[in-house]
C-alpha positions in Angstrom: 11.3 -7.4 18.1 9.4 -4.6 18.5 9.4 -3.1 15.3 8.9 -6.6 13.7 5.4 -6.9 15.7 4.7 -3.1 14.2 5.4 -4.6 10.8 3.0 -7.9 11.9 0.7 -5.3 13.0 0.4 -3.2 9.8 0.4 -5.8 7.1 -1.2 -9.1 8.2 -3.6 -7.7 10.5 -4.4 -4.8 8.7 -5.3 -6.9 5.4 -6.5 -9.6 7.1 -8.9 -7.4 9.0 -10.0 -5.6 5.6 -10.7 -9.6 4.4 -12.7 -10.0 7.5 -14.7 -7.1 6.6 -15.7 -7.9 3.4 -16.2 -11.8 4.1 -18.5 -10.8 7.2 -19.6 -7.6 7.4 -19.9 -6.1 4.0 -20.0 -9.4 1.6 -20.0 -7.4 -1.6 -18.1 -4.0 -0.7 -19.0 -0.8 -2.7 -16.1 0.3 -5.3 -17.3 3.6 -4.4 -16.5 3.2 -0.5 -12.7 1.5 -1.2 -12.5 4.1 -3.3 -12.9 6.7 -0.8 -11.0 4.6 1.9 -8.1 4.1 -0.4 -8.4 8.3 -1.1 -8.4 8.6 2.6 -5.3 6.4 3.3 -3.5 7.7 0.2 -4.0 11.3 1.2 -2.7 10.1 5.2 0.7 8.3 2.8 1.5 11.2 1.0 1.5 13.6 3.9 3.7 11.7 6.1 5.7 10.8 3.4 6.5 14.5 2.2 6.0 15.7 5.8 8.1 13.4 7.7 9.4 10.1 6.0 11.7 12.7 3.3 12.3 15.3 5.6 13.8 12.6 8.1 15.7 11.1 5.8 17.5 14.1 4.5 18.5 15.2 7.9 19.7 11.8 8.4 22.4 12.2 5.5 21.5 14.6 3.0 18.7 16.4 0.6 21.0 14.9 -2.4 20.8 11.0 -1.0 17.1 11.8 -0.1 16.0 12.3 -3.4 18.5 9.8 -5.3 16.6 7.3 -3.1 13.0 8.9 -4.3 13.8 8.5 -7.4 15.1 4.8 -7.1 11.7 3.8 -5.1 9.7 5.5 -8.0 11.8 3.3 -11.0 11.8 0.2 -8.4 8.2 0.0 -7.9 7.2 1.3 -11.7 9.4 -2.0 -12.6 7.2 -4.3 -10.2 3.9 -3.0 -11.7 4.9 -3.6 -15.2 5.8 -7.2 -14.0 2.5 -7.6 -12.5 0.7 -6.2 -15.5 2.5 -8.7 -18.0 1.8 -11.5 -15.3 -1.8 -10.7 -15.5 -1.9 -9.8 -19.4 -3.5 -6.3 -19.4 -1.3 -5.5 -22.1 -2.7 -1.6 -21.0 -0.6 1.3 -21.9 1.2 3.7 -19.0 -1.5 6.0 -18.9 -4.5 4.2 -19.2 -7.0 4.7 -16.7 -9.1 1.9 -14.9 -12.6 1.9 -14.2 -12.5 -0.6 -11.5 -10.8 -1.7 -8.6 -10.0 -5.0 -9.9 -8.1 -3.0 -12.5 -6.8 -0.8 -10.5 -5.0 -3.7 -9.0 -3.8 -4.9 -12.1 -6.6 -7.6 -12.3 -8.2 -8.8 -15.3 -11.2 -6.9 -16.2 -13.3 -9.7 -17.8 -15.4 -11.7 -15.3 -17.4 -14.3 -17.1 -17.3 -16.9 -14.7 -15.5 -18.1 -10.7 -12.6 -19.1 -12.4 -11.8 -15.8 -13.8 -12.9 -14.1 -10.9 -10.4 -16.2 -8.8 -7.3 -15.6 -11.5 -8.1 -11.7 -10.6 -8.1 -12.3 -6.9 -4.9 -14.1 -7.5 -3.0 -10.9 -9.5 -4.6 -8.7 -7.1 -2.6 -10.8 -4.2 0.3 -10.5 -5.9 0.2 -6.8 -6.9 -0.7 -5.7 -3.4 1.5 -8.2 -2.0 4.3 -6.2 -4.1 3.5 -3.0 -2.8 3.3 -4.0 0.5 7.0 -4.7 0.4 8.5 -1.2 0.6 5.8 -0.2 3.7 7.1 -2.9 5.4 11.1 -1.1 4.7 10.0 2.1 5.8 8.4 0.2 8.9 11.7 -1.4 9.8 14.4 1.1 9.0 11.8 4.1 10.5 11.1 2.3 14.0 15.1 1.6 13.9 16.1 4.8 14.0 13.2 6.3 15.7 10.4 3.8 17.6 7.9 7.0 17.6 8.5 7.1 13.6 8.1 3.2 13.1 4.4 3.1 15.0 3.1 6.8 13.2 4.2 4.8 9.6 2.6 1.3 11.1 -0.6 3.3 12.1 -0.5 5.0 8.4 0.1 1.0 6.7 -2.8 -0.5 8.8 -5.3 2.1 7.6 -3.8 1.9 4.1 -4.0 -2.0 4.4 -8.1 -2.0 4.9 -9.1 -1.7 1.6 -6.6 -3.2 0.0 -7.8 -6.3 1.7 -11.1 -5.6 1.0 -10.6 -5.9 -2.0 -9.3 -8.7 -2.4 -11.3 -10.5 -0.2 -14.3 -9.7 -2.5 -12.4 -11.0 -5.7 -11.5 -14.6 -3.8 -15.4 -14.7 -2.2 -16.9 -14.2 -5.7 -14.7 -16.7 -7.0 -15.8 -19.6 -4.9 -13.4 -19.7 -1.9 -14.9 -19.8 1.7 -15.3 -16.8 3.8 -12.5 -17.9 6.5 -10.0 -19.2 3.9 -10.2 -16.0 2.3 -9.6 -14.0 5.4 -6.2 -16.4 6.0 -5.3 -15.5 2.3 -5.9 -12.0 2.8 -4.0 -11.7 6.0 -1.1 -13.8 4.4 -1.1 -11.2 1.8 0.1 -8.7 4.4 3.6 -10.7 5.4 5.4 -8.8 2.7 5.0 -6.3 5.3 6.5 -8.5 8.1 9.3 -9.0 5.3 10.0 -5.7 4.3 10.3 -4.6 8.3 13.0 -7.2 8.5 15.0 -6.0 5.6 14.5 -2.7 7.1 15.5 -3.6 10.4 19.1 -4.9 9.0 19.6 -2.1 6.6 19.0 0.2 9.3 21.4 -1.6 11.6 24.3 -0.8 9.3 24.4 2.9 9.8 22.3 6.3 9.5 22.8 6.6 5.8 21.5 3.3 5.4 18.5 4.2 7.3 17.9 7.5 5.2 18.6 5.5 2.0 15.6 2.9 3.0 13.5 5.7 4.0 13.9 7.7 0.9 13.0 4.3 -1.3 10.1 3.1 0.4 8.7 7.3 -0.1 9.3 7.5 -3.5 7.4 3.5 -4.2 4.6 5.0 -1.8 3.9 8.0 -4.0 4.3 6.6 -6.8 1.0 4.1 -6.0 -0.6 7.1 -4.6 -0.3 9.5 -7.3 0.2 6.8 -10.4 -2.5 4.9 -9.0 -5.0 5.4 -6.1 -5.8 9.1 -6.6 -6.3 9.2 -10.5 -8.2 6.1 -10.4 -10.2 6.9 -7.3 -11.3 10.0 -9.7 -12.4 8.0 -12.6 -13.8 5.3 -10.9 -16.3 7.3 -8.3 -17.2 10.2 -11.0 -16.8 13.0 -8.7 -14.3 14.9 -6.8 -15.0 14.0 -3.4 -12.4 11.8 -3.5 -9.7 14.8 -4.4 -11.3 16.0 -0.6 -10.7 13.3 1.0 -7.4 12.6 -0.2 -6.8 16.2 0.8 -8.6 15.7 4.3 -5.7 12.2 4.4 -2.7 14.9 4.0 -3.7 16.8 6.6 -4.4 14.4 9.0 -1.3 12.8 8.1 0.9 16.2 8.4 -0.5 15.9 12.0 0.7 12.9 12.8 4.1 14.1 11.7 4.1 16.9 14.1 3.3 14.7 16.7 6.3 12.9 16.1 
């Protein structure tokens, strides 16, 4: 139950906060500042990820399953983005770049009117509620073997979560929905999260290798959205390395966490 409320935790209130953000506080969000957020988070993923989620996970079984199940979260979550993107009929090649974050997100990039608007808020709820699937694994099979592990990856998701809801929160706002409906969509984009923990929390019950196995996949579909994704957009789109910094400043800070672990 515990590790089910870190999963709650990480994925509905951390996107639903990021909605409450933008539908309150901020309104109209700079792409410049989730840019930078989404840097920062990135940076934080990729550090525990290579500093503790694939480390664990080959101590757990072995460097060979480790990175058999790197390689299946990378092919996994490169197959739900190309879904998304014929869902949302980018029709853009593999490495084309994006110079917003309503493309980054798979959304499409002409906005003549609130109707198109909302049918971008509605593939960016779907992409994100995608991704958010493996976090939640790692959440669940993590805080199974290891509580410590499960809130360090929970605190890593929330943060991660922000802009991502921010984000989308701003797409639904500009297409005509109301502030507080769009902070309950937001937030309901998160229970993938809640999902994912679940799975993660019954794969892990079956044994050690198990858990390694759903650690390793939920790694390799987290870097693959960092580094296919967040980074090389985050460059394009703010016109300045700052970003590279702060996604450095995120590894750090998240090879710190690890060691507190």
């Amino acid at each position: 139950m515990d590790v089910l409320m870190l999963s709650a935790f990480a994925g509905i209130f951390g996107m639903g906060f990021g909605g409450l953000i933008a539908a309150v506080l901020l309104k109209s969000p700079s792409e410049k500042m989730m840019c930078w957020m989404l840097s920062f988070a990135g940076g934080i993923m990729i550090g525990i990820v290579c500093f503790g989620i694939i480390p664990e996970a080959a101590e757990i079984s072995s460097t060979m399953i480790a990175i058999v199940g790197l390689i299946v979260g990378i092919v996994v979550i490169m197959i739900l983005n190309r879904i998304v993107d014929n869902i949302s009929s980018t029709n853009t090649g593999d490495m084309d770049v994006h110079h917003t974050h309503e493309e980054l997100y798979h959304a499409s990039p002409v906005f003549q009117n609130r109707s198109r608007m909302l049918r971008s808020g509605i593939i960016m709820f779907i992409a994100i509620a995608l991704h958010n699937l493996p976090e939640g694994i790692a959440i669940g099979a993590g805080g199974t073997y290891d509580f410590q592990l499960g809130v360090i990856l929970a605190i890593m998701i929330t943060l991660h979560s922000l802009p991502e809801g921010m984000a989308v929160a701003a797409l639904l706002l500009a297409g005509g929905i109301g502030k507080w409906k769009v902070v309950l969509i937001t937030a309901l984009s998160g229970t993938p999260v809640l999902i994912g923990g679940f799975i993660g929390i019954l794969v892990g019950g079956i044994s050690d290798v198990a858990v390694a196995v759903s650690l390793a996949i939920a790694g390799g579909a987290m870097l693959y959205v960092v580094f296919g994704e967040i980074i090389p957009q985050s460059i394009v789109m703010t016109k300045s390395r700052i970003a590279t910094i702060i996604t450095l400043a995120g590894i750090i800070i998240g090879l710190g966490l690890t060691l507190l672990h």
